[in-house]
C-alpha positions as CSV (number, residue, x, y, z in Angstrom):
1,X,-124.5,60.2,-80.8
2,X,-121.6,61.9,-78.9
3,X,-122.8,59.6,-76.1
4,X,-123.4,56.7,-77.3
5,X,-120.1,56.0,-78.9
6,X,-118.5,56.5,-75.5
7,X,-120.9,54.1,-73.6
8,X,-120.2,51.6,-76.1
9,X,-116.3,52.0,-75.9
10,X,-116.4,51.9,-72.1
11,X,-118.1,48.8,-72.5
12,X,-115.8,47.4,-74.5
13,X,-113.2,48.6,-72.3
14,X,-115.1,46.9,-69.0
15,X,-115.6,43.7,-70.9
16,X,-112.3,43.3,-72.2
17,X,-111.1,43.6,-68.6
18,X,-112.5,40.7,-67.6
19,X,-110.6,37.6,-67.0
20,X,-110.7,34.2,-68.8
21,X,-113.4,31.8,-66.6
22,X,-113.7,29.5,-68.7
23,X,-109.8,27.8,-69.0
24,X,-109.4,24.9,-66.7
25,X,-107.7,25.0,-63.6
26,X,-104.3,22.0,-63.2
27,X,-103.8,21.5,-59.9
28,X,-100.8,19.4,-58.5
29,X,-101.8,16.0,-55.8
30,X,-100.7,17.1,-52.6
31,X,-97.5,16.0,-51.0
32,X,-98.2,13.3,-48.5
33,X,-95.0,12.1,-47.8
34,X,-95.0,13.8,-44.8
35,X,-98.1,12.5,-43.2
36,X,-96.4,9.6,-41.1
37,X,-96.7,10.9,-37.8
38,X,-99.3,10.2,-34.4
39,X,-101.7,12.8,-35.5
40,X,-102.1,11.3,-39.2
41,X,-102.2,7.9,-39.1
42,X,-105.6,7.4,-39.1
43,X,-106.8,3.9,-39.9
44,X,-110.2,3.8,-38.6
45,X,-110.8,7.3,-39.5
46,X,-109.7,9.0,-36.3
47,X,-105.9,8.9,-35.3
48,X,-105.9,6.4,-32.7
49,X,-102.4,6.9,-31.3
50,X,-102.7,11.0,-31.2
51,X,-106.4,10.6,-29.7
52,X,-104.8,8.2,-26.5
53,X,-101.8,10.4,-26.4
54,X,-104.2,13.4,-26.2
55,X,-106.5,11.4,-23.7
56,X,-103.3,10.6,-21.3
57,X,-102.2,14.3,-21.3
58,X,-105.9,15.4,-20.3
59,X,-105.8,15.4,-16.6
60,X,-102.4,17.4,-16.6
61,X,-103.9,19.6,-18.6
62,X,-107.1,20.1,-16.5
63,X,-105.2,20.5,-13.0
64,X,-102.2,21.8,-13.0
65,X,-99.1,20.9,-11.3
């Protein structure tokens, strides 16, 4: 019986340990204000100004000076 009574109450010790899954999670929009430079501004889904900035700087990159 002895037993019993202490599985149980570890049980309820284990179980009341556990956190809260089922409250919903608020989370903030993202600040974007930011997001104005070469790399970012992306009309077509790539960023066209960083990609031929990154395409110009290629061959220096390849041989060195």
């Amino acid at each position: 019986m002895r037993k019993t009574i202490t599985a149980v109450a570890a049980a309820l010790l284990v179980l009341s340990a556990t956190p809260a899954t089922a409250d919903p999670v608020i989370v903030d929009e993202p600040d974007t204000s930011d997001l104005t430079t070469t790399w970012t501004f992306a009309p077509l889904g790539v960023p066209v100004f960083g990609l031929i900035q990154s395409i110009v700087k290629a061959p220096n990159g390849i041989i060195p000076n």
